[in-house]
TORMIZA-550331 format. One record per atom (N, C-alpha, C, CB): residue in three letters; atom name; x, y, z. Coordinates in nm, 4 decimals, always signed. Glycine has a CB too. Layout:
! TORMIZA-550331
(ALA,CA,(X,Y,Z));
...
***
This chain:
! TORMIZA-550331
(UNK,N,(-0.1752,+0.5690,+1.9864));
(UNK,CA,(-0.2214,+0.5390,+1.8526));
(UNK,C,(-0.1917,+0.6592,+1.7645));
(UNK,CB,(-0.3728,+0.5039,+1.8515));
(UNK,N,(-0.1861,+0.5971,+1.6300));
(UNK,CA,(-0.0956,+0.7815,+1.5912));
(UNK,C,(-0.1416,+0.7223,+1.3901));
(UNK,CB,(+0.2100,+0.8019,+1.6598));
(UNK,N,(-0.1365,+0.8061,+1.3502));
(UNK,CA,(-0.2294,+0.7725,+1.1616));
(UNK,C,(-0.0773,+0.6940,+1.0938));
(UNK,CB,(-0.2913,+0.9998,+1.0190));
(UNK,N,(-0.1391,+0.6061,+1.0670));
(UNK,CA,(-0.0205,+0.5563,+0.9163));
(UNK,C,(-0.0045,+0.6207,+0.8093));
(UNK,CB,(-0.0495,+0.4333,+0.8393));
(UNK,N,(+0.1105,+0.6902,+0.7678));
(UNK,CA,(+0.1435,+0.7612,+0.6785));
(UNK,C,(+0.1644,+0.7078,+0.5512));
(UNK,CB,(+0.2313,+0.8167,+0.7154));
(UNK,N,(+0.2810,+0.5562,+0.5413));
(UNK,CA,(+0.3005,+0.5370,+0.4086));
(UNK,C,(+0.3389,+0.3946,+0.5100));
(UNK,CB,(+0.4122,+0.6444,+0.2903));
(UNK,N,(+0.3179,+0.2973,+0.3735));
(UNK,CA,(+0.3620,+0.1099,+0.4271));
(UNK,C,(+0.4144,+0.1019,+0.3118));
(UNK,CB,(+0.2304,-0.0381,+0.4647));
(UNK,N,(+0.5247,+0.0270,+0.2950));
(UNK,CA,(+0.5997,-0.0251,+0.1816));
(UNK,C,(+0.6629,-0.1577,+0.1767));
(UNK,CB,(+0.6942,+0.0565,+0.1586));
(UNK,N,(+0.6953,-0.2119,+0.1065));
(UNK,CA,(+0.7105,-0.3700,+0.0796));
(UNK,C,(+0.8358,-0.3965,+0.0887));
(UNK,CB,(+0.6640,-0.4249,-0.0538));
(UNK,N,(+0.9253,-0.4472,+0.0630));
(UNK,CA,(+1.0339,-0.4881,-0.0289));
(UNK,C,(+1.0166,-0.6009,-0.0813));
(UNK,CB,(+1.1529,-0.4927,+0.0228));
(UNK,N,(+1.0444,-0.5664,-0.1882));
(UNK,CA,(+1.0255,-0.7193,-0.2636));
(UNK,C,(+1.1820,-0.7789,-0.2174));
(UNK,CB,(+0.9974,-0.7104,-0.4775));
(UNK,N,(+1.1300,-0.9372,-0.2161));
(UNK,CA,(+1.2211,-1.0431,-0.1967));
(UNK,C,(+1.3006,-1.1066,-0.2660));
(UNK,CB,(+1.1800,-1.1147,-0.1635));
(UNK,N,(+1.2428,-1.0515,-0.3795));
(UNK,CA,(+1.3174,-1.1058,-0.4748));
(UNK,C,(+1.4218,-1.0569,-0.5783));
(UNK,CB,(+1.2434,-1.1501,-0.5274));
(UNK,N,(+1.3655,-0.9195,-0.5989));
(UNK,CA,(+1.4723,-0.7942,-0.6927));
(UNK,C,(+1.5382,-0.6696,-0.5383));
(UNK,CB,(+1.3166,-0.6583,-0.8588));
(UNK,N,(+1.4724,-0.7535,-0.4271));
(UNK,CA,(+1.4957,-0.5974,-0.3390));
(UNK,C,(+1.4615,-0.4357,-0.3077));
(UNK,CB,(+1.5820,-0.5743,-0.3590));
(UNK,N,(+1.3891,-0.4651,-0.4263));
(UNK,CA,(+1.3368,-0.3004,-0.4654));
(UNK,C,(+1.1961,-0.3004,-0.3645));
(UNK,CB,(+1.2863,-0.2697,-0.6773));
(UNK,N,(+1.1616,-0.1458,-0.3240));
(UNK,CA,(+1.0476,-0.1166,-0.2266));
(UNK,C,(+0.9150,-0.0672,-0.3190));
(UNK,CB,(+1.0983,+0.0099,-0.1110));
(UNK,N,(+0.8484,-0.1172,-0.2952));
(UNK,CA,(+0.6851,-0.0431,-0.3706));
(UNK,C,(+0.5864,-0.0658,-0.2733));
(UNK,CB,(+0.6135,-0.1248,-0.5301));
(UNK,N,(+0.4558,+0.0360,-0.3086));
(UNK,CA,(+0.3791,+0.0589,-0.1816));
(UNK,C,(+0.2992,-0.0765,-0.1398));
(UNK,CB,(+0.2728,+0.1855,-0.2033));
(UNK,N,(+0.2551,-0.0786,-0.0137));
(UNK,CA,(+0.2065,-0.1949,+0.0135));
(UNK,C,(+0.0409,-0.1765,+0.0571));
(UNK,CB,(+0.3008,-0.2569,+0.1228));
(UNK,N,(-0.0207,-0.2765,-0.0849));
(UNK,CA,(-0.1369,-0.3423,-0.0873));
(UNK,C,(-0.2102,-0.3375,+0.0244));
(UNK,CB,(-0.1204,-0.4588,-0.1177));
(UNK,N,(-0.1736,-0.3655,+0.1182));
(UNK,CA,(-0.2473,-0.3639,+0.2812));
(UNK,C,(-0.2056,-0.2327,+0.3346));
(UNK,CB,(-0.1877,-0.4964,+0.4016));
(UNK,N,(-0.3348,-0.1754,+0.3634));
(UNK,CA,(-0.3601,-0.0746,+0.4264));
(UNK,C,(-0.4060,-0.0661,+0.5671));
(UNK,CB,(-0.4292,-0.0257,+0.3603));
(UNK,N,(-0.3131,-0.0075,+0.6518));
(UNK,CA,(-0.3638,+0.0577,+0.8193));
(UNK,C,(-0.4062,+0.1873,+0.8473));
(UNK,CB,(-0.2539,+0.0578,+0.9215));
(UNK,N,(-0.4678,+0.1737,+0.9497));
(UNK,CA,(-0.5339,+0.3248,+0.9396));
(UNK,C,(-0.4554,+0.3902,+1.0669));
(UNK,CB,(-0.7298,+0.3309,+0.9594));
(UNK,N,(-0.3929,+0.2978,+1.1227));
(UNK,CA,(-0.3062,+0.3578,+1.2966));
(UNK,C,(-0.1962,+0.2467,+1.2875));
(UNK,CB,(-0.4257,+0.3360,+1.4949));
(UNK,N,(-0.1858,+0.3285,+1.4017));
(UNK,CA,(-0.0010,+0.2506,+1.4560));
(UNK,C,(-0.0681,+0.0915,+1.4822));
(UNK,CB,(+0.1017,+0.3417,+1.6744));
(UNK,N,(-0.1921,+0.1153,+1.5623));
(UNK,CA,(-0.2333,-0.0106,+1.6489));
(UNK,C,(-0.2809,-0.0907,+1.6024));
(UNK,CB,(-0.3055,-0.0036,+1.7389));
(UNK,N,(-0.3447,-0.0684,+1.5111));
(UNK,CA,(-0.4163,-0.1709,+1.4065));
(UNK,C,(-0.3204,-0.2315,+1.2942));
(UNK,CB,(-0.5389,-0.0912,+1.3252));
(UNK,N,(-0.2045,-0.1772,+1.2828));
(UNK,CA,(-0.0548,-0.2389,+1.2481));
(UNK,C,(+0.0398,-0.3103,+1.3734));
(UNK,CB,(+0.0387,-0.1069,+1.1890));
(UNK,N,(+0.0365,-0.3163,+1.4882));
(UNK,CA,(+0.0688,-0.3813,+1.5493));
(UNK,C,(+0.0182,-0.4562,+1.5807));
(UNK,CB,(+0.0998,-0.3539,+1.6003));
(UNK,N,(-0.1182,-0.4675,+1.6094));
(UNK,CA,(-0.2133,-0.6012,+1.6448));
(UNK,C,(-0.2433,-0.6835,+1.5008));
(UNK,CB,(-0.3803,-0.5466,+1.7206));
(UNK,N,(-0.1937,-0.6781,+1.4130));
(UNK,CA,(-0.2423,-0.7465,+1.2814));
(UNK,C,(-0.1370,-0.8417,+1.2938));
(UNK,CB,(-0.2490,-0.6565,+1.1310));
(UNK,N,(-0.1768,-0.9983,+1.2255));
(UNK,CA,(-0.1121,-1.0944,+1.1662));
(UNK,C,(-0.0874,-1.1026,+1.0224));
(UNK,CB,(-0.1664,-1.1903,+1.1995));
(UNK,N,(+0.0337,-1.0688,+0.9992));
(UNK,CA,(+0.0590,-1.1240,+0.8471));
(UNK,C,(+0.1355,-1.1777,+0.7701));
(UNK,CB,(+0.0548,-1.0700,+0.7857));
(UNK,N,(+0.1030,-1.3345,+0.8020));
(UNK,CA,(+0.1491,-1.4435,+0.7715));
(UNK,C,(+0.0960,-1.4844,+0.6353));
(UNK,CB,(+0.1250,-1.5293,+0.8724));
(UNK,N,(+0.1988,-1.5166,+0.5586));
(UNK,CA,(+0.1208,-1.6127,+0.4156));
(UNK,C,(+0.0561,-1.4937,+0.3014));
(UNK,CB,(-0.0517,-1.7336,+0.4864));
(UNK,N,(+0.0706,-1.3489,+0.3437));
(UNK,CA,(+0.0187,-1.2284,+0.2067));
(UNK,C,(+0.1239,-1.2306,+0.1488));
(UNK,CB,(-0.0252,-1.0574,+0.2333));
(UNK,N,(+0.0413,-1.2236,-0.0261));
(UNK,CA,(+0.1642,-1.1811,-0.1048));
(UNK,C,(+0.1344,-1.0784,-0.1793));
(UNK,CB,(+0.2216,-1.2795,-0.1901));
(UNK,N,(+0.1977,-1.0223,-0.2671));
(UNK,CA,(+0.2088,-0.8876,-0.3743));
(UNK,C,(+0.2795,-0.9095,-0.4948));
(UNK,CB,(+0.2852,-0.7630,-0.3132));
(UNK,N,(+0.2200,-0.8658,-0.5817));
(UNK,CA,(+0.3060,-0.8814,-0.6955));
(UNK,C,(+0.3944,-0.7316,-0.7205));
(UNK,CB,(+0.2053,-0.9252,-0.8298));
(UNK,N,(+0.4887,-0.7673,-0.7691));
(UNK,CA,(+0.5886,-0.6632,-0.7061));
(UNK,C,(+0.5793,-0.5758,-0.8632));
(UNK,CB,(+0.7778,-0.7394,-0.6419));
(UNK,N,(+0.6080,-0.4663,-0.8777));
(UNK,CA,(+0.5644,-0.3610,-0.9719));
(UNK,C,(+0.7203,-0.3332,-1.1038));
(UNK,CB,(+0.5210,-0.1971,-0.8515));
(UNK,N,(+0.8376,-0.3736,-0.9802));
(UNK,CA,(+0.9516,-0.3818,-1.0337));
(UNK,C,(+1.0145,-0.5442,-1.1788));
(UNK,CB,(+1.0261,-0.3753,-0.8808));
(UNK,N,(+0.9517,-0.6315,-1.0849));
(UNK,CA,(+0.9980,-0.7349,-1.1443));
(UNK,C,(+0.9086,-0.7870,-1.1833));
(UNK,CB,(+1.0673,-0.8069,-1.0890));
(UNK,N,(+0.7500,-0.8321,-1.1378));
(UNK,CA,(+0.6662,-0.8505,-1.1800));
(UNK,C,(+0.6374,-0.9931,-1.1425));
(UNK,CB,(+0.6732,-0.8093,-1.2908));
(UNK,N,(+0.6890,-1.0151,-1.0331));
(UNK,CA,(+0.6993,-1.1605,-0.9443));
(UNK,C,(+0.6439,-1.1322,-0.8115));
(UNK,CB,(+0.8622,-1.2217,-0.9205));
(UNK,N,(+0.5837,-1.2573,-0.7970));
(UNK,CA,(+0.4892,-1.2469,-0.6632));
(UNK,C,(+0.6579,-1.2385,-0.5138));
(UNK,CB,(+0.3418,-1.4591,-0.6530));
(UNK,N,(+0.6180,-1.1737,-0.4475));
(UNK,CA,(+0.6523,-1.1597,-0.2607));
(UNK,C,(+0.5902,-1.1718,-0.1665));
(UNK,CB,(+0.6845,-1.0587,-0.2081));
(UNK,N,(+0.6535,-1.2243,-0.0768));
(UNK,CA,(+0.6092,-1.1742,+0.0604));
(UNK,C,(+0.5411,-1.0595,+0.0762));
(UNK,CB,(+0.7080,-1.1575,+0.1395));
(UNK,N,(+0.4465,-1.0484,+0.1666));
(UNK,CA,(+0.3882,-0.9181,+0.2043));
(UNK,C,(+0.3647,-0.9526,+0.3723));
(UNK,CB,(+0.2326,-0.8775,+0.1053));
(UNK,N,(+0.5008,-0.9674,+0.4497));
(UNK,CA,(+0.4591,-0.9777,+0.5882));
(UNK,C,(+0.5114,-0.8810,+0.6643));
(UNK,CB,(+0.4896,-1.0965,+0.6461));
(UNK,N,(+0.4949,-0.8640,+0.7723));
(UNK,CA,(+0.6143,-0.7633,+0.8392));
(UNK,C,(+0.6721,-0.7546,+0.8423));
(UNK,CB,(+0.6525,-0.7310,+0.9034));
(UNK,N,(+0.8144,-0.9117,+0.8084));
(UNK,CA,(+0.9651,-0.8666,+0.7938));
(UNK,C,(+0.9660,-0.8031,+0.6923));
(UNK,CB,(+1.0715,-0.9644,+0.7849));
(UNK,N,(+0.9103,-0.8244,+0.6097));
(UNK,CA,(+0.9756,-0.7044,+0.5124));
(UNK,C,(+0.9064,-0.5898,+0.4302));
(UNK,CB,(+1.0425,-0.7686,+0.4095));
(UNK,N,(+0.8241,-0.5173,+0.5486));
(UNK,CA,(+0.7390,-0.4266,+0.5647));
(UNK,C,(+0.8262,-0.2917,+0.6405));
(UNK,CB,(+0.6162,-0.4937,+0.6457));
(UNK,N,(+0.7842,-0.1678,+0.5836));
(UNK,CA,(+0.8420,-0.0739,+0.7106));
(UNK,C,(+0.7214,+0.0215,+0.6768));
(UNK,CB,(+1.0292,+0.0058,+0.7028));
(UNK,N,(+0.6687,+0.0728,+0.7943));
(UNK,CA,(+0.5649,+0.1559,+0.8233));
(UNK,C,(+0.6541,+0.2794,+0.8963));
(UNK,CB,(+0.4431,+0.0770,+0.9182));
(UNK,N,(+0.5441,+0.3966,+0.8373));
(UNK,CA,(+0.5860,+0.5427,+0.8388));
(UNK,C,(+0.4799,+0.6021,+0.9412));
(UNK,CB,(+0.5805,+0.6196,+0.6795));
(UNK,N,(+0.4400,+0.6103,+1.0579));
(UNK,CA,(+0.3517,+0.6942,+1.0928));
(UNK,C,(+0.3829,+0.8071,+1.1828));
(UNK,CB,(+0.2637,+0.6281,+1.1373));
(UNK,N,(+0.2796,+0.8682,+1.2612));
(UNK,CA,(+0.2857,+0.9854,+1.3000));
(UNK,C,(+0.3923,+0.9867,+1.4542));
(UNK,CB,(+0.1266,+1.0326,+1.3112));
(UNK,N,(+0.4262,+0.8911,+1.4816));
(UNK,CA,(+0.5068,+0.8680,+1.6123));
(UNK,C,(+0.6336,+0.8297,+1.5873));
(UNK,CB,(+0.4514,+0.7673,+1.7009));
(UNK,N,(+0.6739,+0.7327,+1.4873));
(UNK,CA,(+0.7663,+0.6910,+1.4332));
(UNK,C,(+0.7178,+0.6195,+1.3436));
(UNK,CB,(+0.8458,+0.6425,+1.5012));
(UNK,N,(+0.8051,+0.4627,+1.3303));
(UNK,CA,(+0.7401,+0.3553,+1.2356));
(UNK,C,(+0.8584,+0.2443,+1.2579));
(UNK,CB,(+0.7144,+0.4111,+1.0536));
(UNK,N,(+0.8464,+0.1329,+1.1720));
(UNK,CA,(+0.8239,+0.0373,+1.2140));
(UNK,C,(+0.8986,-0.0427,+1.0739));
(UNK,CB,(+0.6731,+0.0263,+1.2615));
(UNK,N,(+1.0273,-0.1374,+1.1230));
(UNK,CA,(+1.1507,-0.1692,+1.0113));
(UNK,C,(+1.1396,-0.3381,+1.0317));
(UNK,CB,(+1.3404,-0.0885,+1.0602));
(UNK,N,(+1.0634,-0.3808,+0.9962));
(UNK,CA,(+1.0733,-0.5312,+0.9213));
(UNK,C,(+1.2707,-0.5871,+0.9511));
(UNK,CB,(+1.0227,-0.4986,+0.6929));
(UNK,N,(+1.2669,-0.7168,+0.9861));
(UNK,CA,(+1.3848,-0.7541,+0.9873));
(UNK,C,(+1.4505,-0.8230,+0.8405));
(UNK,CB,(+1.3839,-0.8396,+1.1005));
(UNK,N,(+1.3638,-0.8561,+0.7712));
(UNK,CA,(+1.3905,-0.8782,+0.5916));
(UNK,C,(+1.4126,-0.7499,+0.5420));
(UNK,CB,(+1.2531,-0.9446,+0.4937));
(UNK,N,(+1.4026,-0.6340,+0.5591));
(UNK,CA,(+1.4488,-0.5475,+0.5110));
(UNK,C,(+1.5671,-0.4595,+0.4970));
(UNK,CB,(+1.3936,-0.5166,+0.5273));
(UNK,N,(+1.7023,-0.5294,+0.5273));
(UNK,CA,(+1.8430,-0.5274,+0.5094));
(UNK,C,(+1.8651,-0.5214,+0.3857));
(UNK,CB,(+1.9117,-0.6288,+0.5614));
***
């Protein structure tokens, strides 16, 4: 288990990254979470996204963690 540093989004729709709304406090409590169906309104475009793990990447103290929507 290791501290979450920074979570970020990508929006789905302009592509651009801004921080993400949902907050973890560890690696583990980001791996055991479901998140299906959250959204965010994105800061860039000003249109609602996804807010799931594909297109999430987490920064923490061990490594982190690259969403497959995030290409």
């Amino acid at each position: 288990m290791s501290q979450v540093n920074q979570v970020e989004i990508r929006c789905l729709n302009c592509g651009l990254w801004f921080p993400s709304p949902i907050y973890f406090g560890d690696s583990d409590s980001f791996d055991t979470s479901t998140l299906i169906g959250n959204q965010a309104q994105c800061p860039h475009c000003g249109r609602m996204t996804g807010c799931n793990k594909e297109n999430m990447r987490v920064y923490h103290q061990k490594g982190g963690f690259v969403g497959k929507d995030t290409v």
